[in-house]
N, C-alpha and C positions, 0 to 999 in steps of 0.2 A: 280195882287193880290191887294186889297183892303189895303192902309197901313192904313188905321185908325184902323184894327184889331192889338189887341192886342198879341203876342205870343202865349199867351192860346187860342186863337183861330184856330190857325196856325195848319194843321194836314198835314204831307206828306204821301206818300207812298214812299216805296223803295222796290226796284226787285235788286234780288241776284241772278249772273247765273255763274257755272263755265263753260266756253269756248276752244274750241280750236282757236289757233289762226287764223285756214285759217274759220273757219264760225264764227269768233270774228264780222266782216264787216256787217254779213247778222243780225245778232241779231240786232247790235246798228239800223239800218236801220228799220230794225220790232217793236223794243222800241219807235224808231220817231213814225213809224204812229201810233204804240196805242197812244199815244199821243193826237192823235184829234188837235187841235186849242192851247191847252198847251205843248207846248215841254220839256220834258223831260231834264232833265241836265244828263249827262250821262257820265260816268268815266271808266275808266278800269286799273286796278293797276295786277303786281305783283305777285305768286304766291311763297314764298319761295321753293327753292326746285324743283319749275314745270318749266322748260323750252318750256314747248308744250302746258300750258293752263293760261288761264289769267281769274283772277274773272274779271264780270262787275256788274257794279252799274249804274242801273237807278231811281232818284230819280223825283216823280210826285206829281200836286197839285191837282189831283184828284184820285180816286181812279181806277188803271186800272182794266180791263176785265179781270179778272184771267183765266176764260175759252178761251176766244177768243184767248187771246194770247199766251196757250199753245197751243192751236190747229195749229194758222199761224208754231209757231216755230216743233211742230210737223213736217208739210207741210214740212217745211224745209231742217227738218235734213232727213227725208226721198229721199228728192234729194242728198243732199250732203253723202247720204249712209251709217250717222253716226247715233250712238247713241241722241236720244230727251234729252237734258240737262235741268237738274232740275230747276225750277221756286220756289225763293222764295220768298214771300211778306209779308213785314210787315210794319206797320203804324206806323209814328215817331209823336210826341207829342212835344207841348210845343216851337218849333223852327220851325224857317224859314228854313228849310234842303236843299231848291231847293235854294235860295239866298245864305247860305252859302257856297253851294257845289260850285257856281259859282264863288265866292271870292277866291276860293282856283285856279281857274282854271286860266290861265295866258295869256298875249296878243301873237300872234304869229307876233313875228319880224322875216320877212324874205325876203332877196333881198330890194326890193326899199318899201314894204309894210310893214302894223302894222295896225292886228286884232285885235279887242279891243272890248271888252263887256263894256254897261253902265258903271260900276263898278270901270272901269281903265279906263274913260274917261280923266282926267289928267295926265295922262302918255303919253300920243302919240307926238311921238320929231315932229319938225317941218320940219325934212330933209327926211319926208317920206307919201307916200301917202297912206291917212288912209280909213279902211273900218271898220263902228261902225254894230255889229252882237251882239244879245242877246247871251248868253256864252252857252245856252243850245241847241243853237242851229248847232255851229261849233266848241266847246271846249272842250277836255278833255276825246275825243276817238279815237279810231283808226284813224277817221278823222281829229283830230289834226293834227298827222304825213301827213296824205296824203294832207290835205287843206297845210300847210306848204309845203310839195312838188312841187303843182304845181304852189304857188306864187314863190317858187324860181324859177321855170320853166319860167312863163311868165317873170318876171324880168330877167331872163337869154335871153330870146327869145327876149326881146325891141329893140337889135340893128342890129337882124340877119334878122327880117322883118318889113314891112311895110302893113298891114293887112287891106283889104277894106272888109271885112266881115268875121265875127267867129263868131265858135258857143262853146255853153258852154251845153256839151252835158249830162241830168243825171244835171240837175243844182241844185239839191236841194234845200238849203238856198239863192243860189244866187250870194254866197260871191266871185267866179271865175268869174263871167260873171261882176260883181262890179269893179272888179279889172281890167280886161280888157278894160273896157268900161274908167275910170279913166288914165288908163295908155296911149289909144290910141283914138282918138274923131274918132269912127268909128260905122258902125252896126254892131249889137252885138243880135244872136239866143241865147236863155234860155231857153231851152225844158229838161221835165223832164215827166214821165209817171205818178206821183201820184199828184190828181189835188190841194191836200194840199199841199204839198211842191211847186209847181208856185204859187199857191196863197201866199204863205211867200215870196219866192224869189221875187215879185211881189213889194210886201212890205217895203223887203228888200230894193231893186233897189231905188225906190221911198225916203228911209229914208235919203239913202248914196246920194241924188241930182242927182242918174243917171237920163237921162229922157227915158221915158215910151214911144215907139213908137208901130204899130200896124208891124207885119210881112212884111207885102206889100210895106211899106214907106220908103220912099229912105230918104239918110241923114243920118245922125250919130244918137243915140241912141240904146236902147236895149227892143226885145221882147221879152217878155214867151211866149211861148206855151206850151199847153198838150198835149203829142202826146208819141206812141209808133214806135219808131222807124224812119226809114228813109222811108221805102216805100209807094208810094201814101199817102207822107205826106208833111205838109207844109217846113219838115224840107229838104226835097227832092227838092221842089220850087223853095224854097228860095236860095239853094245851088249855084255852088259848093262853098267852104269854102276857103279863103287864112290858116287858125289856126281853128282846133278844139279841144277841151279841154274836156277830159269824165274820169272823177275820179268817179270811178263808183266799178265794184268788176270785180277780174278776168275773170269769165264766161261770163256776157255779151261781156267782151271786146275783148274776144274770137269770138263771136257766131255775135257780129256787125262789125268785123274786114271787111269783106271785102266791106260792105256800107259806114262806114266811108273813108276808103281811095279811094272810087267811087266818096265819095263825098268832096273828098280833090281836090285842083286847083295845077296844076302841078308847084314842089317846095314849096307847101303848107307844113304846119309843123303840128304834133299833139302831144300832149301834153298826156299819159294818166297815169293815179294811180288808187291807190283803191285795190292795188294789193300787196299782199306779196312777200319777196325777194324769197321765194322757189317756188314762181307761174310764177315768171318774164322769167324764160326760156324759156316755153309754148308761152306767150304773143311774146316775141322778133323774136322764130324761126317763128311763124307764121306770122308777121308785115312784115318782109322781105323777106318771100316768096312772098308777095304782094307788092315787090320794094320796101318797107319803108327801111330807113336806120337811125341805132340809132346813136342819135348825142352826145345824155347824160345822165347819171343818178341821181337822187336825194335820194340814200340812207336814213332813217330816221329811228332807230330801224328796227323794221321785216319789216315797209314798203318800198315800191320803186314807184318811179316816173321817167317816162321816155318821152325822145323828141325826135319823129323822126323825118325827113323830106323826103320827095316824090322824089323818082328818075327821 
């Protein structure tokens, strides 16, 4: 944004959705990519009274597709076999809404890590290894909980392995594959299937001084790719994995269950959230019918975060 404009210049959008919490995950996800190239600051607070739904807030410096994006979320709730939840949009004035809303949003201190947006760049202690993330981009949703999840995962995992190659699976913004790559001078996969998000995480990588290698290149550093899935893909290649890391939503993690652990190296560890605590029992029995054995959890409100390791 352009700071020589003045306030009065300034116009937001904002999107008002009441959610349930198990398709809370897939919305904030569908707000990213309307998004385009501006990300979204995106909130979810609260309902007095509702313990089953939570309003979100997404707030944007362009105006989104009103259509397009009832339609994706349509697509949606149709698989998840719920009701289309109502889409509201209205245009804020006079303020910076997408700046303030990030002001409000806070760094995630967790384990040996501290997420930090522009905004609290003077706050980051010196006894910890920092990863700087625009706040709209990993702050102040569901994925708060879960991104906090799996830094205490990885900080909990630094002294149980020694990791000659992970992957950060579903890498979104970047900010798990940053942390890894920080925590261990190792090669580090960042694949993700929507080609905006590696192109940020890209970004990301590059802000935070990780350096930028190609898939193929031996040596320490970290790749993106765009890629669906493991099969007849570079992420199959490149494999097997000592750690892979996929905070993602429970159905995928369901449905890539048995290629991830194909693609784990035996005594490999994986790391996965994205997942509600009333989804984790699906996730767990099926992880260890394929030998995984859970090692620990990362509780965080309704979400959960879990580490298994490879029998």
């Amino acid at each position: 944004m352009n700071n020589s404009h003045n306030n009065k210049d300034i116009i937001t959008w904002k999107i008002s959705i009441i959610s349930s919490l198990q398709f809370l995950p897939t919305l904030e996800e569908t707000l990213y990519a309307h998004g385009g190239d501006n990300f979204p600051t995106i909130a979810d607070f609260e309902i007095p009274g509702d313990s089953e739904n939570r309003l979100l807030e997404g707030y944007f410096n362009e105006e989104p597709d009103l259509k397009a994006l009832n339609e994706t979320i349509n697509g949606m709730a149709a698989i998840f076999d719920i009701a289309t939840p109502e889409v509201k949009l209205e245009r804020l004035e006079d303020k910076d809404w997408v700046s303030e809303s990030q002001k409000i949003l806070k760094p995630i201190d967790a384990g040996r890590f501290y997420l930090y947006g522009n905004h609290d760049a003077t706050t980051v202690p010196d006894n910890k290894i920092s990863i700087m993330m625009e706040a709209g981009q990993a702050f102040g949703t569901g994925s708060h909980e879960t991104t906090k999840g799996c830094l205490l995962a990885i900080s909990d995992v630094f002294e149980m392995i020694e990791p000659g190659i992970a992957l950060d699976l579903g890498c979104g913004s970047g900010v798990l594959a940053i942390a890894m790559a920080k925590q261990w001078d190792i090669k580090i996969i960042a694949s993700d299937i929507d080609p905006i998000a590696t192109e940020t995480a890209a970004e990301n990588i590059s802000i935070n001084g990780v350096k930028i290698i190609k898939p193929e290149d031996g040596g320490p550093g970290t790749a993106v790719v765009t890629c669906d899935g493991f099969e007849n893909s570079i992420l199959e290649k490149t494999g097997p994995y000592d750690l892979i890391v996929a905070n993602i939503l429970a159905e995928p993690l369901l449905q890539l269950a048995p290629d991830i652990v194909a693609n784990l190296k035996g005594n490999g560890l994986i790391i996965l959230s994205g997942l509600l605590k009333i989804q984790q029992t699906s996730i767990i029995d099926l992880y260890e019918k394929l030998e995984m054995e859970l090692l620990k959890s990362f509780p965080i409100n309704e979400w959960q975060s879990l580490i298994f390791r490879k029998k």
